[in-house]
C-alpha positions in Angstrom: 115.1 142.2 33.3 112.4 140.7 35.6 114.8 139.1 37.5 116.7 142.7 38.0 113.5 144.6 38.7 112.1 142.0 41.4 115.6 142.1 43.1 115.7 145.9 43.4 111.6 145.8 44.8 112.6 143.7 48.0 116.1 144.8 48.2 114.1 148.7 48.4 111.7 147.2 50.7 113.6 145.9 52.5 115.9 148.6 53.6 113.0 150.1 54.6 111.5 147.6 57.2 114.1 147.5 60.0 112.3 148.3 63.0 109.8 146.7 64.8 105.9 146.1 65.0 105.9 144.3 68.3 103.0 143.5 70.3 103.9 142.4 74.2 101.7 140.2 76.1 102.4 139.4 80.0 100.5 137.1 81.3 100.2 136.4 85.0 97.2 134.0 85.5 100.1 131.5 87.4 100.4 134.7 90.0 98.7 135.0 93.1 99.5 138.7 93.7 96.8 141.5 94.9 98.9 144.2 93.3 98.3 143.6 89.5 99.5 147.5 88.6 103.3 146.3 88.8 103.0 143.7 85.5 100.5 146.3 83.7 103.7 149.0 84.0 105.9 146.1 83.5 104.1 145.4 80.4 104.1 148.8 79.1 108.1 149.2 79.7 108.8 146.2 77.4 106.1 147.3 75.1 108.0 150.9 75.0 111.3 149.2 74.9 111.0 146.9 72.2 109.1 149.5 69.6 110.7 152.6 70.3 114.7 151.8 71.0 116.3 152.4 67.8 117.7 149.1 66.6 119.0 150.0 63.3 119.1 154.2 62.6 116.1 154.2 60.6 113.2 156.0 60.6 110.2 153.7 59.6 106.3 154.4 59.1 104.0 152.0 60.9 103.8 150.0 57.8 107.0 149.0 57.1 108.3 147.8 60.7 108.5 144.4 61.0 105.9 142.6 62.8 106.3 140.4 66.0 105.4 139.7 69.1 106.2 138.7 72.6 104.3 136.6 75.1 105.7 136.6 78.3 104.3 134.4 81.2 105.5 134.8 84.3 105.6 131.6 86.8 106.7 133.6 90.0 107.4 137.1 91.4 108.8 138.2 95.2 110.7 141.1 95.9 111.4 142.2 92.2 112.7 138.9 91.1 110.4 137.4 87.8 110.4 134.0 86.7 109.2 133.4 83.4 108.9 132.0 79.4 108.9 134.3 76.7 107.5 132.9 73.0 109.2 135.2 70.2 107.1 135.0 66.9 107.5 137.2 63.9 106.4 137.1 60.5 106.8 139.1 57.1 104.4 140.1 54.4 104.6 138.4 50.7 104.7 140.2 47.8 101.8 141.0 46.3 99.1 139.7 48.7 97.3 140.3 52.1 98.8 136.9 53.6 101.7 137.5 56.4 103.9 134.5 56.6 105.3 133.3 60.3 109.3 133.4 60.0 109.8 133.0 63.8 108.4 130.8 66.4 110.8 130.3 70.0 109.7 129.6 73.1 112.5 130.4 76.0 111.9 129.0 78.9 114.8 130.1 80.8 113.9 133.9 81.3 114.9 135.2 85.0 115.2 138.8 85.6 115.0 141.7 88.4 112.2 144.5 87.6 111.7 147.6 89.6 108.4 149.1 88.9 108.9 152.2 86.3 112.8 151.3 86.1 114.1 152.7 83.0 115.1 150.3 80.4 118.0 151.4 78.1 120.1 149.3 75.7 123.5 150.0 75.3 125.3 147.6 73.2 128.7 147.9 75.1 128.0 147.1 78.1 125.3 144.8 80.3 122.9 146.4 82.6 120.4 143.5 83.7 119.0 140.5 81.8 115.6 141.9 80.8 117.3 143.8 78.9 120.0 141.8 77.2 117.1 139.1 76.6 114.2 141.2 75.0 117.5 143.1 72.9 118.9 140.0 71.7 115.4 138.4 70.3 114.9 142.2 69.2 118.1 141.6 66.7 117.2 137.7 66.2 114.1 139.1 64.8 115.8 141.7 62.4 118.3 139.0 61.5 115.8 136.4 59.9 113.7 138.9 58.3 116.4 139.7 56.3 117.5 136.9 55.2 113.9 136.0 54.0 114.8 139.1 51.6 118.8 138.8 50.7 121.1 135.9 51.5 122.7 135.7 54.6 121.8 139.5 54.8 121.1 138.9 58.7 124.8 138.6 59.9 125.0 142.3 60.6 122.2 142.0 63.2 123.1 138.5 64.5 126.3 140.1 65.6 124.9 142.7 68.1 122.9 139.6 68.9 126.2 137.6 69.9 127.8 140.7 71.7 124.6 141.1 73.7 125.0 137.1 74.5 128.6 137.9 75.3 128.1 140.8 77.3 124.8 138.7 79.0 127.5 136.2 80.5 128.7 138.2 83.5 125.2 138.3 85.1 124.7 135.0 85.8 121.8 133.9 84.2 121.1 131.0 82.4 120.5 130.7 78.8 123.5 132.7 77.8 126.2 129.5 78.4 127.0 126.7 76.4 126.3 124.5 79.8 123.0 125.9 79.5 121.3 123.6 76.8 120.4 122.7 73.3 118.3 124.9 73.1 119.7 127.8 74.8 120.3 131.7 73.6 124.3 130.8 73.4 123.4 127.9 70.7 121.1 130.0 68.9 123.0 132.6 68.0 126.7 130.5 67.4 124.6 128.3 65.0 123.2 131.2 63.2 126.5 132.5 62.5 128.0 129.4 62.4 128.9 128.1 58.3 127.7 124.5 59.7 124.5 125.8 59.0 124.1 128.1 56.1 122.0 125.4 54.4 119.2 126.7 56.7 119.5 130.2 56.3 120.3 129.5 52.5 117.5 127.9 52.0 115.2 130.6 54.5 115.8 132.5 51.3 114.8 130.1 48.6 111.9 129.3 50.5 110.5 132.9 50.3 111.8 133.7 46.9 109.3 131.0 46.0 106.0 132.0 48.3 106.8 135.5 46.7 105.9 134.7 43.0 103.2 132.4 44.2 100.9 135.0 43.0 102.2 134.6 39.3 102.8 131.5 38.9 102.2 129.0 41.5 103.4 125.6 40.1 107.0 127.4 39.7 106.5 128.7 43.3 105.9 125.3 44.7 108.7 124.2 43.4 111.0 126.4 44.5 109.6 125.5 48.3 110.2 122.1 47.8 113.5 122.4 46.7 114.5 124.3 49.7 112.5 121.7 52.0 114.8 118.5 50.6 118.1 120.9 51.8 117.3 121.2 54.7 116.9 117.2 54.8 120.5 117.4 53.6 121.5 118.9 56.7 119.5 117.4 58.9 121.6 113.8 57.5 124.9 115.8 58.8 123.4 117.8 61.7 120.1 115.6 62.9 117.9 117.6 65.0 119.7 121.0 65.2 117.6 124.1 67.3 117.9 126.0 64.1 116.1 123.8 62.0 113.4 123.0 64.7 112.9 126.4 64.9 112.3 126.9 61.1 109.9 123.7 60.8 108.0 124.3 63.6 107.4 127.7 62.5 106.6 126.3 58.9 104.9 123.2 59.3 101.6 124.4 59.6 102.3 126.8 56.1 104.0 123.9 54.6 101.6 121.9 54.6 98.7 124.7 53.3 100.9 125.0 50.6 101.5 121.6 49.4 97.4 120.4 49.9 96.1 122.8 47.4 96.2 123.2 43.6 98.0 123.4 41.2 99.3 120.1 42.3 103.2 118.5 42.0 105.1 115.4 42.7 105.5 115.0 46.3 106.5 111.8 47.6 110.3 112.7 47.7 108.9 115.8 49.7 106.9 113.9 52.1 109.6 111.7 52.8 112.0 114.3 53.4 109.7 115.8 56.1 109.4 112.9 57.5 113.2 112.5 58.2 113.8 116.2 59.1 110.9 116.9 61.4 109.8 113.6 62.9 107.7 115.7 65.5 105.2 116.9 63.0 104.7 113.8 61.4 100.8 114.3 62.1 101.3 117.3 60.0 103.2 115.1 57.3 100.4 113.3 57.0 97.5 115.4 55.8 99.9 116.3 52.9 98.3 115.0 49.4 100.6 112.9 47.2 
């Protein structure tokens, strides 16, 4: 019966938080340009774009969008033309506390595009209009995706599929980070490994991981085991699939988390754990460290 009513609670909640809480940053300290009103309008187009394009026909209060942000920092501008980064970080609430856990954390570093100050910004999902556009749409759904699947199993798919069509569609202008050629840790590799079965472990075990930080408040020991358990899959897959951009993208987002959650009370056996991190995230190994056995 529990088990039934906490199922129907986030599978309620989480129909209702679809749309987006997004905060957008540009920054443009690496410009030398007099005329700062363009990145100020350029800022409040993508700021407009992202929160008010309808990603998912629902209707949302303020409180149940999800949050996110993105911080974009532009490197060069002439004659329309913007060279840039963006970082994409999200996060989702746990039940039955005030703490907000981080769920995404990229930084794309191949971000191009052509901006004409107050230029509309529209997304239609059949066809491609510029890459602004197909790039801040595409994290938009990347976002929606891997909230969900925090909530339901795999429950993402339906909004990593707009993502691939927008990667698909992104093709035909050129730009890089939409082509296989373009990297391992390009847009094209994200979004074929997240809807690739290769790696269902990590999106599998996405899941686990918040079923457990969601009953922390109840009984923690439990919920700290339930973490773990979905820490020594993903070691699994990182045996068969070493190094992958998915689960880069999910340690480096967690690390930090993981290892607040593992250096406090109630305590549990954690040297399999550690040595599991150890093999599946080698770059925070520093983090590794500060864990207590």
């Amino acid at each position: 019966m529990v088990r039934f009513v906490w199922f129907l609670f986030f599978s309620c909640g989480f129909i209702q938080a679809q749309q987006l809480n997004c905060t957008v940053t540009i920054n443009t300290q690496k410009i030398n340009n007099p005329n700062q009103q363009v990145f100020k309008t350029l800022e409040t187009a993508i700021n407009e774009f992202v929160n008010k394009t309808d990603w998912t026909g629902q209707t949302l209060s303020q409180k149940e969008k999800v949050n996110c942000s993105m911080y974009i920092t532009l490197s060069s501008y002439s004659s329309d033309q913007f060279v840039a980064n963006i970082q994409v970080q999200s996060s989702r609430s746990i039940y039955n506390s005030t703490y907000s856990s981080p769920v995404l954390n990229i930084n794309d570093k191949d971000f191009t595009f052509n901006y004409t100050e107050f230029e509309n910004l529209i997304y239609n999902p059949t066809s491609y209009s510029s890459n602004l556009v197909s790039v801040l749409s595409f994290y938009s759904y990347i976002i929606l995706g891997m909230d969900a699947d925090t909530f339901i199993p795999m429950f993402g798919d339906r909004y990593f599929k707009e993502a691939i069509n927008i990667a698909n569609l992104a093709q035909q202008g050129g730009n890089k980070g939409w082509n296989q050629s373009d990297g391992t840790m390009s847009r094209y590799i994200l979004i074929n490994d997240l809807l690739s079965s290769t790696f269902n472990e990590i999106r599998q075990s996405s899941f686990q991981y918040y079923s457990g930080l969601d009953i922390m408040h109840e009984d923690t020991k439990k919920a700290k085991e339930i973490i773990k358990g979905s820490l020594i899959n993903l070691a699994k897959l990182n045996g068969t699939r070493p190094n992958s951009y998915l689960l880069r993208i999910f340690m480096d987002s967690k690390s930090d988390e993981i290892v607040s959650i593992f250096s406090g009370g109630p305590s549990i056996p954690i040297n399999d754990l550690v040595d599991s991190l150890n093999r599946t995230s080698t770059s925070n190994s520093s983090k590794w460290q500060l864990l207590k056995y």
